[in-house]
N, CA and C atoms as a LAMMPS dump frame, in Angstrom:
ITEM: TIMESTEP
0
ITEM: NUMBER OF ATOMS
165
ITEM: BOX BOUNDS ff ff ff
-5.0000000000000000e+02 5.0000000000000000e+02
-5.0000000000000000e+02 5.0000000000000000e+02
-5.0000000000000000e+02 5.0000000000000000e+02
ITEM: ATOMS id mol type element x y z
1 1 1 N 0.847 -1.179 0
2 1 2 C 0 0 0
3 1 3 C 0.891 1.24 0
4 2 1 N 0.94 2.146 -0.994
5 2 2 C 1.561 3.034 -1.086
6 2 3 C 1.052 4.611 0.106
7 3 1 N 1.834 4.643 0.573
8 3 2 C 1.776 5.592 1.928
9 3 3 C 2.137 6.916 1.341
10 4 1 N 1.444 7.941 1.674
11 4 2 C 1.763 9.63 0.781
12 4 3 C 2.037 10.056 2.17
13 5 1 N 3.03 11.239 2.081
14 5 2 C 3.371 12.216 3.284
15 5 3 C 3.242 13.455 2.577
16 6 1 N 2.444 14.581 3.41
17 6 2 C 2.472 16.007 3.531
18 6 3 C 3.62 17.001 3.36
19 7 1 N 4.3 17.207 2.862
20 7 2 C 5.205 17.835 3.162
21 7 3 C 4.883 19.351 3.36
22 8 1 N 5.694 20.01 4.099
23 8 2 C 5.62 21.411 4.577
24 8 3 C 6.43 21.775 4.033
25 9 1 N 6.44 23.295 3.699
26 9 2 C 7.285 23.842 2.846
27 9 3 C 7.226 25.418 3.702
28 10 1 N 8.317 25.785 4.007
29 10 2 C 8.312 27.377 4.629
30 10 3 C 7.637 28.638 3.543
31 11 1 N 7.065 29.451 4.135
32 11 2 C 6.427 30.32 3.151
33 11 3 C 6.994 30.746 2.668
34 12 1 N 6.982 31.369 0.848
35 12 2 C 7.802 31.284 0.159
36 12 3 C 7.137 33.347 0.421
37 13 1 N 8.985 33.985 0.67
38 13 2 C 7.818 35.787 0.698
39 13 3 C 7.677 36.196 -0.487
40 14 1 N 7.051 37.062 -0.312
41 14 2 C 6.196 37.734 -1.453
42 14 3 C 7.162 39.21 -2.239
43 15 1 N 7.408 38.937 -3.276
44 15 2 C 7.734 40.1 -3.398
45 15 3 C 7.072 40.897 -4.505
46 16 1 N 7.133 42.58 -4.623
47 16 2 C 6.601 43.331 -5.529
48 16 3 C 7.345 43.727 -6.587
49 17 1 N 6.239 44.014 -7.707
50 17 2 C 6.966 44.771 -9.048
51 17 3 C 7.873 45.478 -9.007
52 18 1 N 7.951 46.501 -7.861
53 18 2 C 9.082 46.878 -7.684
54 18 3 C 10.238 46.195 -7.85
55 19 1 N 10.434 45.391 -6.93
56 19 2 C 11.522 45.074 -6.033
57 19 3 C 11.841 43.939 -7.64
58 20 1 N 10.835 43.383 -8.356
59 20 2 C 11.673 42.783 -9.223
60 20 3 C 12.323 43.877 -10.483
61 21 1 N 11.81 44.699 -10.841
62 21 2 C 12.252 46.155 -11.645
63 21 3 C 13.447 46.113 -11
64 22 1 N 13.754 46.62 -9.692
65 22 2 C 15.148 47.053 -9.29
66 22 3 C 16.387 45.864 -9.653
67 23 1 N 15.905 44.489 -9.506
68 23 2 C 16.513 43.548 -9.565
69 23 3 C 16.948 43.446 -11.25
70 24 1 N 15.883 43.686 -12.098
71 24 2 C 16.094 43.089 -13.015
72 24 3 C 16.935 44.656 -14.124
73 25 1 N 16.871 45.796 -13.349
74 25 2 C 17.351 47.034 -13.971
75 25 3 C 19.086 46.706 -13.722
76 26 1 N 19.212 46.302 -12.476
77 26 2 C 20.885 46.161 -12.236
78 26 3 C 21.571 44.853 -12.792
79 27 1 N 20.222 43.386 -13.58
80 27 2 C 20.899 42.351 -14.052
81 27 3 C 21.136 42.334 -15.866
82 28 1 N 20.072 43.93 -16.234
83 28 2 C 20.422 43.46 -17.412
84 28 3 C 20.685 45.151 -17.305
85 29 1 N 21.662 45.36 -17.187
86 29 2 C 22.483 46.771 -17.396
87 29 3 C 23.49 46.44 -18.176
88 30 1 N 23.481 47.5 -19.056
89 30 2 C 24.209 47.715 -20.196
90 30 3 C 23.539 46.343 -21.442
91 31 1 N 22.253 45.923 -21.065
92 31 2 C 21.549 45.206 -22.124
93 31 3 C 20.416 45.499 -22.879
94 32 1 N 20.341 46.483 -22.999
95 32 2 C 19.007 47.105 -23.116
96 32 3 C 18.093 46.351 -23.879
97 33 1 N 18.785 45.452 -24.988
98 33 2 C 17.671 44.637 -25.506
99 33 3 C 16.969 43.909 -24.957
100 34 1 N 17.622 43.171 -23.572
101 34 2 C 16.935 42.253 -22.391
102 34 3 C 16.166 43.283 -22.097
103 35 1 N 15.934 44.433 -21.503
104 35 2 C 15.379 45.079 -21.11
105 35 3 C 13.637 45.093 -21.504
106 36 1 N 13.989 45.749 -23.033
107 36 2 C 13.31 46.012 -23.776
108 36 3 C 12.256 44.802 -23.904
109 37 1 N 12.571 43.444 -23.911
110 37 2 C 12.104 42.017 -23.574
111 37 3 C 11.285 41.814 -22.592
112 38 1 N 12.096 42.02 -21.577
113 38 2 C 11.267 42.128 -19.885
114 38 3 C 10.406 42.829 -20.018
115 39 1 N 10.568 44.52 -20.552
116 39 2 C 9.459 44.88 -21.009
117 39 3 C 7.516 44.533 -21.098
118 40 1 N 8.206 43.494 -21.732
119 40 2 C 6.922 42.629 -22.268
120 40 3 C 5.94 42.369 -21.309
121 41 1 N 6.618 41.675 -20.449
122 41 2 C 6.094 41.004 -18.996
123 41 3 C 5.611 41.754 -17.704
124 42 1 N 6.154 42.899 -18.284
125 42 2 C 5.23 44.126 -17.135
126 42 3 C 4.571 44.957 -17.427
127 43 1 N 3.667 45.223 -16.578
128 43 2 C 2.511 46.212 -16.583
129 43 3 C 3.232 47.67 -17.025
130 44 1 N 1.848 48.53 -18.099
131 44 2 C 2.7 49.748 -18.91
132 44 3 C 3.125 49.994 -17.431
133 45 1 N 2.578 50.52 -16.528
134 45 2 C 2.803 51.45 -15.774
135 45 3 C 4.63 51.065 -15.062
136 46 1 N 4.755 49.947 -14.868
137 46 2 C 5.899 49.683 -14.795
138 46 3 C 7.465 49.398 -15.296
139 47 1 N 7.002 49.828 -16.695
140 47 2 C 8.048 49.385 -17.46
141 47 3 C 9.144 50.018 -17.7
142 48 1 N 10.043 49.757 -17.818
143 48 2 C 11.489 50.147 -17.872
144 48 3 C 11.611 50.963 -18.845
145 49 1 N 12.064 52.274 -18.715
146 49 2 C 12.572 53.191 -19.641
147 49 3 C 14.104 52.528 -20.522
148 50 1 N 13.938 52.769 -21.185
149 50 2 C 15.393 52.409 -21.934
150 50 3 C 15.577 54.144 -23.28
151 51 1 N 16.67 54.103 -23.046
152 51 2 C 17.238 55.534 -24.278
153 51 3 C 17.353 55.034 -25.174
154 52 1 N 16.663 55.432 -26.619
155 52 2 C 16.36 55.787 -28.11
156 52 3 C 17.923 55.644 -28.421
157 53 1 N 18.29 54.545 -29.386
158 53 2 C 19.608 54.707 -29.483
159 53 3 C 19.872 55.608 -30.895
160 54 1 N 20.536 56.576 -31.536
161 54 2 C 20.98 57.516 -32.552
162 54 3 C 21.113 56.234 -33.323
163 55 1 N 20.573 56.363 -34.564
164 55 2 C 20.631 55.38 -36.04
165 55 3 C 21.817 56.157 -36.736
């Protein structure tokens, strides 16, 4: 008879848009195309400015 156990798992914390913006502004620095990507995945209101590069 196969026996199942519960496992507990510590609460995993919570974090905000912020706090991933700040994270993800200092991991893709000097990448702006990552940026521009991540972009995607966040709300307008949050999204990462990036500078217009001169053609």
């Amino acid at each position: 008879m196969a026996h199942s156990t519960k496992r507990v798992y510590p609460p995993f914390p919570r974090v905000t848009v912020e706090q991933v913006v700040s994270v993800v502004k200092e991991l893709f620095r000097d990448h702006e195309e990552l940026i521009v990507g991540f972009n995607d995945y966040l709300p307008e209101e949050h999204r990462i400015s990036v500078p217009v590069q001169d053609i």
